[in-house]
N, C-alpha and C positions, 0 to 999 in steps of 0.2 A: 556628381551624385548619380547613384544607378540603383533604381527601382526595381526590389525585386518580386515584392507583394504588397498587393494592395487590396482590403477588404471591400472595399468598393469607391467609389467616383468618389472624391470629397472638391467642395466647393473652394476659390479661391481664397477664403478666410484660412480655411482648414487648411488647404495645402500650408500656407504662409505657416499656420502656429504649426503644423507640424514640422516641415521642412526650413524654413528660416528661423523660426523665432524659438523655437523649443520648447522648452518648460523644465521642470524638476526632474529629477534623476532617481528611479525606482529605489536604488540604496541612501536616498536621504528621507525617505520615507519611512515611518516608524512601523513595525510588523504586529501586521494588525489591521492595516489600516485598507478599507473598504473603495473600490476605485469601480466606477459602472464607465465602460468600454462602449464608447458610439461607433468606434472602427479602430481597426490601425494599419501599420504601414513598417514594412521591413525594408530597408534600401543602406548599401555601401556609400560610405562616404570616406572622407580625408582626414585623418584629425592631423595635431599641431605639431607632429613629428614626421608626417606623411605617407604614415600609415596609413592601408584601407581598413576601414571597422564596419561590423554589420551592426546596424541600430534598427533596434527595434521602438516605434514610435506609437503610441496609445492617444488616443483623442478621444478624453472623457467628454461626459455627456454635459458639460456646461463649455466647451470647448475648450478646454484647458490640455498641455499636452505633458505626458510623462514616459519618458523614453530609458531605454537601458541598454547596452552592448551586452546585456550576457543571455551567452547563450544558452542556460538552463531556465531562464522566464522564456523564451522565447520558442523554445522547445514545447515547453509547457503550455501554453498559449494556444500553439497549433494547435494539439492533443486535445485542449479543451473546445476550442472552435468546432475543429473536424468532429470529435467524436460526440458533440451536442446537434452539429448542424446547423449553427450559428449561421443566421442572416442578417450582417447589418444592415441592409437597407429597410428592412421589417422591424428589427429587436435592437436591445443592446445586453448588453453581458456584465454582471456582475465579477468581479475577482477579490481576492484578498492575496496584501501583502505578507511574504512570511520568511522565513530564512533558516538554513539548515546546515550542517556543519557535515563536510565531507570525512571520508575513511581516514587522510591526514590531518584531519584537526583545522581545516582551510573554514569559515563560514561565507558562507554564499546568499544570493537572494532567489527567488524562488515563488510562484503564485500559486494560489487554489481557485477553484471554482466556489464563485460566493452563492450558489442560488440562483 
């Protein structure tokens, strides 16, 4: 595993549910649905074919964590951080799940900024 962002220091609970233990997966998520961001964490891993994949990992604010490999939430994400000025160590961040259907007909997932 290689760490490539991190929103700020998380503690050894956090690191664990983010990095060991996981949580739910952004597309089993219903759209719509309201998720408030305590930090998160981008980092390469291995999956079960031995492929490297960039996961993007989310650490809601009850510690729960929900992760996704794609890279159009993850895009989005930044865009929303940076262009807010998001400080996790201060704030945390609302989002909402949503999903959008590309120029070939592909549906995808996809976040907004919740407020």
């Amino acid at each position: 595993m290689n760490i490539l962002t991190q929103t700020r220091e998380f503690n050894r609970k956090e690191k664990y549910n983010l990095y060991i233990k996981g949580g739910k997966s952004i597309k089993d998520l219903p759209e719509g649905t309201e998720l408030v961001l305590a930090g998160y964490t981008v980092y390469e891993d291995e999956n079960s074919k031995g492929d490297n994949v960039v996961i993007t990992a989310l650490l809601l604010s009850d510690g729960s964590v929900v992760s996704t490999s794609s890279e159009t939430v993850r895009r989005e994400l930044e865009n929303i951080v940076t262009g807010l000025g998001i400080d996790f160590d201060s704030e945390t961040l609302k989002i909402i799940t949503a999903r959008g259907v590309s120029k070939n007909g592909r549906e995808y997932n996809t976040i907004e900024y919740g407020g």
